[in-house]
C-alpha positions, 0 to 999 in steps of 0.5 A, a space after each residue: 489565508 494560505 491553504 498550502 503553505 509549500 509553494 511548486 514552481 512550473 518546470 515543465 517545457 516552454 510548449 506546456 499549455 500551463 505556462 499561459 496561466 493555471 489556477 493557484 495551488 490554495 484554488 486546487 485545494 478548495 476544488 479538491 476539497 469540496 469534491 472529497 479529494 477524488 482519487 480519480 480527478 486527481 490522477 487525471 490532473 497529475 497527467 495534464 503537466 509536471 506542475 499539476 503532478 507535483 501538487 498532486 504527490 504533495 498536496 492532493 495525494 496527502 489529504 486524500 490519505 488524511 480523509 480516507 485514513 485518519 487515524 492510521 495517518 496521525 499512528 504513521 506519523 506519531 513519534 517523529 516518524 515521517 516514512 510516508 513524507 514523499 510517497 502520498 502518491 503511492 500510499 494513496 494508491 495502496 489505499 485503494 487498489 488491489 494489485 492482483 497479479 500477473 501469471 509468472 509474477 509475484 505469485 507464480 502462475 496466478 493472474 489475477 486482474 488489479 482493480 480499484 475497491 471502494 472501500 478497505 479497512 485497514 488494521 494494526 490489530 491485524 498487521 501482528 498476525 503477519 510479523 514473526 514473534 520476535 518482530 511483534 514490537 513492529 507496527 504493520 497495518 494490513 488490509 481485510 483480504 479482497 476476496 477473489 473466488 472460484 479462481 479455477 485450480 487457485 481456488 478462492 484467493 485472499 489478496 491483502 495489502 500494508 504498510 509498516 510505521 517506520 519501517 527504515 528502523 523496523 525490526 523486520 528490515 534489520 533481521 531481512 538484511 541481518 539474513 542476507 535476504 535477497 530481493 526479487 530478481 525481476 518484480 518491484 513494489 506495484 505502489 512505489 517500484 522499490 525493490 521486494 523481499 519475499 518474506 516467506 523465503 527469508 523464513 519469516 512467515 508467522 503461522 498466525 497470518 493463515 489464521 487471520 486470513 482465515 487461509 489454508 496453512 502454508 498458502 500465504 505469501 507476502 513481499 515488503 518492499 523498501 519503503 515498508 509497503 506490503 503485497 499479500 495472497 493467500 488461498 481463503 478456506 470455505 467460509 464454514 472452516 475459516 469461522 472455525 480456524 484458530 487464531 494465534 
């Protein structure tokens, strides 16, 4: 029985220690499987040759988004739509990585150290807040905010990741190009290094996305990038007013 069905060739140089023989991709999958598709044994393997970096953005990459999350993998590919086709690697490390910031970045003078996380919960219901009123029809899956406090004069921060279904045909991309939106002039996505819009600066941050992130009002700022990713921050209230702030 074949476990993977596309086959990848070796490309890699004639000094490529891989050239003298290296497990078949269907015995990758098994030991991958059983181990739970580990994200870090795989990114470990993707650096040991071309050919081991390819299974990995083709094969391991996807069924690691598959077991980690499965019903937002089936709703990302529902109705034909085949965006993450291609970027399993980057979508993998969205999944798990909190990208933080760098002081003269995205997020100005804040600096923030990225970090893995165990463990993010991911929500469409939550994906609405964050889209204006006239893009609800839109389908955005944002992250619960990983939660950085005591961050000097920053306060507490709430660092939120996403990503949009089918965003090459999304009503936000449209409108963004519609208003001539500019791209950052210097960052690109930390997850795919394509080029970032500022949402806030287009004028397209709902009021609603402080209230859901239980955040001060005009304190969050989110960037899409051109394949649909999303990085987020937002400075969090004290948990005794963010249990009372409305929502939209």
């Amino acid at each position: 029985m074949v476990l993977v069905v596309k086959q990848h060739r070796c490309t890699h140089s004639a000094t490529c220690s891989c050239t003298k023989g290296h497990l078949s991709e269907d015995a990758l999958f098994l030991v991958f499987r059983h181990m739970n598709w580990n994200p870090r044994l795989i990114a470990n393997l993707s650096c040991v040759c071309k050919w081991f970096d390819e299974v990995a953005k083709q094969v391991l990459w996807k069924e690691f988004c598959h077991a980690r999350a499965p019903k937002m993998m089936l709703d990302l590919h529902s109705d034909g739509s085949h965006i993450v086709d291609g970027n399993w690697k980057a979508l993998g490390k969205l999944l798990i990585y909190c990208n933080g910031c760098t002081k003269g970045g995205l997020f100005g003078n804040v600096h923030v150290p990225g970090h893995f996380v165990f463990r993010t919960r991911f929500s469409r219901t939550a994906g609405k807040s964050f889209l204006p009123l006239q893009c609800r029809m839109d389908v955005l899956y944002v992250s619960d905010p990983c939660e950085h406090l005591d961050q000097g004069e920053d306060g507490d921060l709430g660092f939120f990741r996403g990503i949009f279904k089918s965003f090459a045909t999304s009503r936000v991309k449209k409108i963004l190009i519609e208003k001539r939106a500019r791209f950052h002039p210097k960052e690109v996505c930390p997850y795919c290094k394509a080029k970032l819009w500022n949402m806030l600066h287009a004028d397209m941050m709902p009021a609603s996305a402080s209230a859901r992130l239980g955040a001060y009002d005009d304190s969050v700022e989110y960037f899409v990038c051109l394949n649909g990713h999303v990085i987020g921050l937002g400075t969090l209230l004290p948990l005794s007013d963010s249990e009372e702030a409305p929502e939209e």
